[in-house]
One Martini backbone bead per residue (centre of mass of N, CA, C, O) as a GRO file, in nm:
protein
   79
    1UNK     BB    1   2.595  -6.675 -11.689
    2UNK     BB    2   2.262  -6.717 -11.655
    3UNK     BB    3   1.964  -6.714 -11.467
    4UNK     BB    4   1.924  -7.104 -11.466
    5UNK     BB    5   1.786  -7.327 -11.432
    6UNK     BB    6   1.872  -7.639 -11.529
    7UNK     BB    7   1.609  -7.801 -11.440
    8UNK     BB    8   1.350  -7.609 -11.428
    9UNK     BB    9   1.375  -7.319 -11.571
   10UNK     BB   10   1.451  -7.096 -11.412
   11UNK     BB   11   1.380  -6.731 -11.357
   12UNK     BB   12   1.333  -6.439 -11.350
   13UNK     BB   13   1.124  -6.153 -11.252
   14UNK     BB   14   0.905  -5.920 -11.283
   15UNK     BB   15   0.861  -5.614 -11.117
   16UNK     BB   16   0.778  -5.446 -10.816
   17UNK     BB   17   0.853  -5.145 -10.655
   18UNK     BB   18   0.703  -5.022 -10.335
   19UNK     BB   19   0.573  -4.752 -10.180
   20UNK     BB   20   0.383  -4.601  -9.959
   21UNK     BB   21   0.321  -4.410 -10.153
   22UNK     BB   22   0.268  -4.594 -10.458
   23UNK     BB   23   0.539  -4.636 -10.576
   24UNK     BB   24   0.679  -4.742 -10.919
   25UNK     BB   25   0.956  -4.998 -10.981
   26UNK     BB   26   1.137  -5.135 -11.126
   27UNK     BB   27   1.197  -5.517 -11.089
   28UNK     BB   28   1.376  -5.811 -10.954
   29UNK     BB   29   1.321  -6.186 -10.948
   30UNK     BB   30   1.573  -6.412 -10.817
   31UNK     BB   31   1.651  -6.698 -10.794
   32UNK     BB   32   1.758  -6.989 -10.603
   33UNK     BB   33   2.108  -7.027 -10.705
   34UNK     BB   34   2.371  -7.279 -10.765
   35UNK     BB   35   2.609  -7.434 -10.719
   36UNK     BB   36   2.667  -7.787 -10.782
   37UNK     BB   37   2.792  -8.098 -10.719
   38UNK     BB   38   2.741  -8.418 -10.889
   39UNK     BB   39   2.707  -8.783 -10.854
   40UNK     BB   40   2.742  -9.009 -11.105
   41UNK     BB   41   2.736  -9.369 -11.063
   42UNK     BB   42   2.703  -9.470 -11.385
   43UNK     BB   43   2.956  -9.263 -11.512
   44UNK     BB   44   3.180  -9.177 -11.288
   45UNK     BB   45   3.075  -8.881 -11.245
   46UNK     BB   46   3.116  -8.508 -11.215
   47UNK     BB   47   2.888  -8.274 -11.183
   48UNK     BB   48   2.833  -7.929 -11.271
   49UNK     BB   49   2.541  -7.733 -11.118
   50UNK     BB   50   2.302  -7.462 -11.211
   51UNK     BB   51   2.061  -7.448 -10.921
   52UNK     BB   52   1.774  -7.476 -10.746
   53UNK     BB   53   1.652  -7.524 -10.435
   54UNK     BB   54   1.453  -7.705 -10.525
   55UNK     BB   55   1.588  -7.881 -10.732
   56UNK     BB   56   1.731  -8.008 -10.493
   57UNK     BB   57   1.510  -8.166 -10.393
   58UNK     BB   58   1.457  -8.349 -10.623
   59UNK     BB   59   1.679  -8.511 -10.610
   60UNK     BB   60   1.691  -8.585 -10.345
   61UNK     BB   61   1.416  -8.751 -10.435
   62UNK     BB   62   1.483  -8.886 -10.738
   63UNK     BB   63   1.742  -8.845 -10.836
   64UNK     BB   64   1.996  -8.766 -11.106
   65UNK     BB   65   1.900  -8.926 -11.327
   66UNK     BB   66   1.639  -8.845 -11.353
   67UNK     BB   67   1.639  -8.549 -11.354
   68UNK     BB   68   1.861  -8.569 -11.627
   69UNK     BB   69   1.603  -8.665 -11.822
   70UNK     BB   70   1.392  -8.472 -11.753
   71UNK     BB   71   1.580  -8.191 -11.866
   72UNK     BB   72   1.658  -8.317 -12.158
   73UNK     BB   73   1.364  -8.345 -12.274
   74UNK     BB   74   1.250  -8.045 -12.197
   75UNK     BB   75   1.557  -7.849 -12.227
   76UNK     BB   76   1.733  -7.709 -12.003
   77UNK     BB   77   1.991  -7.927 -12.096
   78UNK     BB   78   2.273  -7.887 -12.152
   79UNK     BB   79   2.520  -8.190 -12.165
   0.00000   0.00000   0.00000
């Protein structure tokens, strides 16, 4: 499974290692994401997503189902 946040839709980010000397190497900065189970309520079930952090505040923030209407519509959730 690639490194995507299921609902915000975030990836890596590719950037450089600089070093003192000011050389450059390419490099990844990948997003902050867990497995994490939720219970939705509505459907008396739990979903497994892969989120990041931030995810996870918004979920706390607006609950799940709102959260899962608004991936799907965007399209980063396929479920």
């Amino acid at each position: 499974m690639a490194r995507v946040c299921q609902i915000t839709g975030k990836r890596p980010q590719v950037g450089n290692n600089v070093s003192h000397a000011n050389n450059k190497t390419k490099r990844k900065f990948y997003p902050n994401l867990h497995k994490k189970r939720f219970f939705i309520p509505e459907e008396n079930k739990w979903v497994t997503l892969k989120v990041s952090a931030n995810a996870i505040k918004t979920i706390n923030k607006k609950g799940i189902t709102a959260v899962l209407k608004e991936a799907k519509a965007k399209g980063t959730l396929a479920i």
